[in-house]
Backbone as a ProteinNet text record, in pm:
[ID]
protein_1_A
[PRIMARY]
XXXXXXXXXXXXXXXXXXXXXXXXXXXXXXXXXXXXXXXXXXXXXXXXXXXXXXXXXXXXXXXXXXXXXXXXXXXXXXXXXXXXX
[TERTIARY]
6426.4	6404.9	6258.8	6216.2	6116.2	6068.1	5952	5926	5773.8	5792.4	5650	5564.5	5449.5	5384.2	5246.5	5240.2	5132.6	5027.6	4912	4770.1	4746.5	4651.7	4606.9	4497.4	4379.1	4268.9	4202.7	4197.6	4122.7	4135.4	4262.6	4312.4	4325.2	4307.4	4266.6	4143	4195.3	4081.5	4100.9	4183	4182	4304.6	4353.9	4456.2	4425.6	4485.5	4412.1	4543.7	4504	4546.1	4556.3	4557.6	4647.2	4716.6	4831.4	4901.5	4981	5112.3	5153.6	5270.1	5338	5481.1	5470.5	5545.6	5568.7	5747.7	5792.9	5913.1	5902.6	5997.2	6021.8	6157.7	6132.7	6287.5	6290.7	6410.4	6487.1	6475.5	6552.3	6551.3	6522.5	6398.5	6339.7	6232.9	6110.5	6000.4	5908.6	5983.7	5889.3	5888.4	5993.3	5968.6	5869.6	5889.6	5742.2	5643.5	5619.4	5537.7	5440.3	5516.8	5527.4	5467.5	5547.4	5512.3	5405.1	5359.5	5202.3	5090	5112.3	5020	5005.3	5113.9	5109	5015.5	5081.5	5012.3	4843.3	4792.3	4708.1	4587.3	4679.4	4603	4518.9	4596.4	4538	4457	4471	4402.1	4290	4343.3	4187.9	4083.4	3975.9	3899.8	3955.5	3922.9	3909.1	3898.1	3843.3	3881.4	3999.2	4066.6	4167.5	4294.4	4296.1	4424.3	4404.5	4336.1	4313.8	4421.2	4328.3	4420.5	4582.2	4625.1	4752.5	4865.9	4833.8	4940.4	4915.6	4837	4855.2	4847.6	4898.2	4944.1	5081.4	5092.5	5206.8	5308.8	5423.8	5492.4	5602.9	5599.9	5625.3	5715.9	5805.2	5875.9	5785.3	5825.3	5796.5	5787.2	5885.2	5912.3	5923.5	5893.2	5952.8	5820.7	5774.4	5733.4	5844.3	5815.1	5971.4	5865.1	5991.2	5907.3	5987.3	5929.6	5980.1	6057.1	6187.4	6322.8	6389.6	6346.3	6397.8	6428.9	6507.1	6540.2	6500.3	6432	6371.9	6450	6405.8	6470.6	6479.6	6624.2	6711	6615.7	6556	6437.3	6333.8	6282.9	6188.7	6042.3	6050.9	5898.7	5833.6	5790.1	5663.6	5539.4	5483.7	5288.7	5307.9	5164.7	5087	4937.8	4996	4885.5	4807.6	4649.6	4650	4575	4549.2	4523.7	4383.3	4377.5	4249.1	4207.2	4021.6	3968.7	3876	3849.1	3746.9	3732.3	3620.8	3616	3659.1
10041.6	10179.8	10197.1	10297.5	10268.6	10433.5	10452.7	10540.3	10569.3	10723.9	10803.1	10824.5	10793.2	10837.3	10894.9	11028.1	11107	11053.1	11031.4	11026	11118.6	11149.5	11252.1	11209.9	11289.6	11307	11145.7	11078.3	10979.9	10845.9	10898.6	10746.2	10806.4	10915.6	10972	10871.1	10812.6	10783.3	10621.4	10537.7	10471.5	10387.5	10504.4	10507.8	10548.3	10534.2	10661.5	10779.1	10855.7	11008.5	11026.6	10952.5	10982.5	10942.1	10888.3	10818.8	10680.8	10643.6	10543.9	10517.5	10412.7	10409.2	10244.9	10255.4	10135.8	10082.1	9962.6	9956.1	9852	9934.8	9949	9875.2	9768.5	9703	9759.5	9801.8	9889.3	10080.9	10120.6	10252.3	10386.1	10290.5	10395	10416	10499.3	10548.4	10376	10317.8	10214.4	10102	10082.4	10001.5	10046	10207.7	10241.4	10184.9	10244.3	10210.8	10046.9	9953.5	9783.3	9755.9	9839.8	9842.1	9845.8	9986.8	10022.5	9941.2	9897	9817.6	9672.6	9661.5	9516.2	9555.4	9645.6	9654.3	9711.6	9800.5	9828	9679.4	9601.4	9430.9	9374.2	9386.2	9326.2	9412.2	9545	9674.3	9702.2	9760.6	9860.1	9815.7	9881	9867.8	9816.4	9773.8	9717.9	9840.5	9923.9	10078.8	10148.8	10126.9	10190.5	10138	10042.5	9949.1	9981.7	10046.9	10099.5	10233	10270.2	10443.1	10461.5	10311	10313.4	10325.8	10281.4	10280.9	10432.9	10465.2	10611.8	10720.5	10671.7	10788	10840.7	10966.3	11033.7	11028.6	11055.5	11029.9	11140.9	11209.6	11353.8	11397.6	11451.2	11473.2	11619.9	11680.5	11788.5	11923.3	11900.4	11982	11927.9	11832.7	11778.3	11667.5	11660.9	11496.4	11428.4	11286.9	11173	11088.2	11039.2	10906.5	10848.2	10654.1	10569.1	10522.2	10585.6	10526.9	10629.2	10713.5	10822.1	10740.5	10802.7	10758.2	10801.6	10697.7	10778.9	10909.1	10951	11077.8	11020.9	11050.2	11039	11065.3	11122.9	11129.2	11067.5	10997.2	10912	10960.6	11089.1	11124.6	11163.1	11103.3	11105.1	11155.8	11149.3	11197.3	11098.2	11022.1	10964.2	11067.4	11099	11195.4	11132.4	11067.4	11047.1	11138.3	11055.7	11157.7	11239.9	11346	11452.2	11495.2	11518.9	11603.6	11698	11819.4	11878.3	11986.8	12055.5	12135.7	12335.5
18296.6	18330.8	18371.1	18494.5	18552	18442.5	18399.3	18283.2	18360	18441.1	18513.1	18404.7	18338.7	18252.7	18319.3	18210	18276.5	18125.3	18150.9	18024.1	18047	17874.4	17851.8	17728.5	17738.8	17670.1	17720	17566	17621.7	17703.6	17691.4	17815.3	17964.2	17967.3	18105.6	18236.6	18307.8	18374.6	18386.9	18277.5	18275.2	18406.8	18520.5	18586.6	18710.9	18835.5	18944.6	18890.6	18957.9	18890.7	18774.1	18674.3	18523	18497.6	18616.4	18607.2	18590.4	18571.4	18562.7	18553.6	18637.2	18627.9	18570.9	18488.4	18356.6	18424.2	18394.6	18378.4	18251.2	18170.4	18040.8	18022.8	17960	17915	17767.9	17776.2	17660.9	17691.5	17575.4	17611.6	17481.8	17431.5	17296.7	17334.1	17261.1	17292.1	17209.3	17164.8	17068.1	17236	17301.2	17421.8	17466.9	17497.8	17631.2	17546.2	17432.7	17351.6	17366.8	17369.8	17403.6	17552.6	17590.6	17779	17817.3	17731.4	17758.7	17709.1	17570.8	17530.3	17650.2	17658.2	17732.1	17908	17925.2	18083.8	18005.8	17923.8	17886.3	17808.2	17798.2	17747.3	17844.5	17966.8	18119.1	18158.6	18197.2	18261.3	18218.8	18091.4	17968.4	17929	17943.5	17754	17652.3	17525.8	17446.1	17373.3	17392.1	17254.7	17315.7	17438.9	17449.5	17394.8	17387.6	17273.2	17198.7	17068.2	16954.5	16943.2	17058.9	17027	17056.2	17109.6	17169.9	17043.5	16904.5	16815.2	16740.6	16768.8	16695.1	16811.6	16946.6	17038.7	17040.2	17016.5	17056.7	17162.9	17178.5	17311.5	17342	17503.8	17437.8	17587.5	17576.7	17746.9	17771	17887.5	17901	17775.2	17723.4	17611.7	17445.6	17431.7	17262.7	17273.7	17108.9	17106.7	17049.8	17090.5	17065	16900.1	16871	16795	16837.8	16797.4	16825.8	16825.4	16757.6	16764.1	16829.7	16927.8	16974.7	17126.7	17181.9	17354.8	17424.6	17566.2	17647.4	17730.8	17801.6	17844.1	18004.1	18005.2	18173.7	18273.8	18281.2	18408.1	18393.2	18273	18247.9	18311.5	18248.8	18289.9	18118.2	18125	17979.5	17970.6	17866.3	17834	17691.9	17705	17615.5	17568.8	17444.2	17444.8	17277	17266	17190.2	17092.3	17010.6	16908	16915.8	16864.8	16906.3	16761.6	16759.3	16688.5	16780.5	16674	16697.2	16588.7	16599.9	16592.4	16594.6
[MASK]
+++++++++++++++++++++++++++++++++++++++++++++++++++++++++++++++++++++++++++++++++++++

């Protein structure tokens, strides 16, 4: 399954647009999950693999966890984790 992923916060940038289309063998959020790290091993920084196991994964409307299924249109957000103030 080919899985559109949009970044967000700090993995922003690490893409042209934000974007990214992954193809994902299997059909849970723990595959994309795998997918990303792996294309993110070759690609990234070295602090962006960090933030990859405690990023969220979220369709337009819901966050998923990892034993959840991707969604039929396979459009996603990696959104990781945030502080502030």
């Amino acid at each position: 399954m080919i899985v559109a992923l949009e970044l967000f916060g700090a993995l922003r940038g690490y893409e042209p647009d934000d974007k990214l289309h992954l193809d994902v063998n299997g059909d849970r959020v723990a595959d994309l999950r795998a997918a990303l790290a792996a294309h993110a091993a070759g690609h990234w920084p070295g602090p962006a693999l960090g933030l990859l196991g405690k990023c969220a994964f979220a369709t337009h409307s819901e966050i998923l966890r990892d034993g959840d299924p991707l969604p039929a249109d396979g459009r996603m957000a990696a959104l990781p984790p945030v502080s502030g103030g």
